[in-house]
N, C-alpha and C positions, 0 to 999 in steps of 0.2 A: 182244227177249225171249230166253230161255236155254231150252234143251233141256226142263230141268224145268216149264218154264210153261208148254212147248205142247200144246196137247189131242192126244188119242189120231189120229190116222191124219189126222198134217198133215204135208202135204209141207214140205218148206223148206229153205235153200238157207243153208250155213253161212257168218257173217259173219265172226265173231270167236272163237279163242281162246286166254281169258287165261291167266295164270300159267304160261306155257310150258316155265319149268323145271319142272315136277313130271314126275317121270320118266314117271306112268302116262299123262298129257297127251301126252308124247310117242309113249309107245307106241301109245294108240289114233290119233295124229297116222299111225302109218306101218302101221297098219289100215285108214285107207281115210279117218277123220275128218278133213278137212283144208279151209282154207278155199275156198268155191266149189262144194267137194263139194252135192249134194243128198243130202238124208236125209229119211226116213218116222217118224215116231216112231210104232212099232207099238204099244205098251204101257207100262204103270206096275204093275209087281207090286213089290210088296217095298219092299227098299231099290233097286231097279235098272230103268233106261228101256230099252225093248228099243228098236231103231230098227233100220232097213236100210237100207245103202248098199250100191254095188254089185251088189245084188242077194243081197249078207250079210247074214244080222242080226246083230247087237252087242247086248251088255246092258254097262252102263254104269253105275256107281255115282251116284247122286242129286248127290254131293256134286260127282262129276266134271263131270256133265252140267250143273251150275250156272256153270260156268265155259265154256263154247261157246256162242256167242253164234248168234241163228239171225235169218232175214227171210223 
């Protein structure tokens, strides 16, 4: 399942993600999103998934968060 599919305040532990040239992919890649990482998906407002890693939270655009793959 991909970021966008998981319910509100599910842990999970990143497996995959695709289209790794997309520059904002990489970016969120050296924010902390990276495979192995665990992440929280705290929220779905808007267009944007809130999540926390690290102890961060991140908002994420829908379209991005369909491309990280999660377990």
């Amino acid at each position: 399942m991909n970021i966008l599919e998981a319910p509100e305040n599910k842990e999970a532990v990143i497996v995959e993600i695709k289209k790794s040239d997309n520059p904002f992919l990489r970016k969120i890649e050296a924010m902390g999103l990276k495979r192995g990482e665990k992440i929280k998906v705290l929220s779905k407002v808007g267009r944007n998934i809130v999540v926390q890693v690290e102890g961060r939270k991140l908002a994420i655009d829908k379209e991005l968060a369909k491309e990280i793959e999660i377990e």
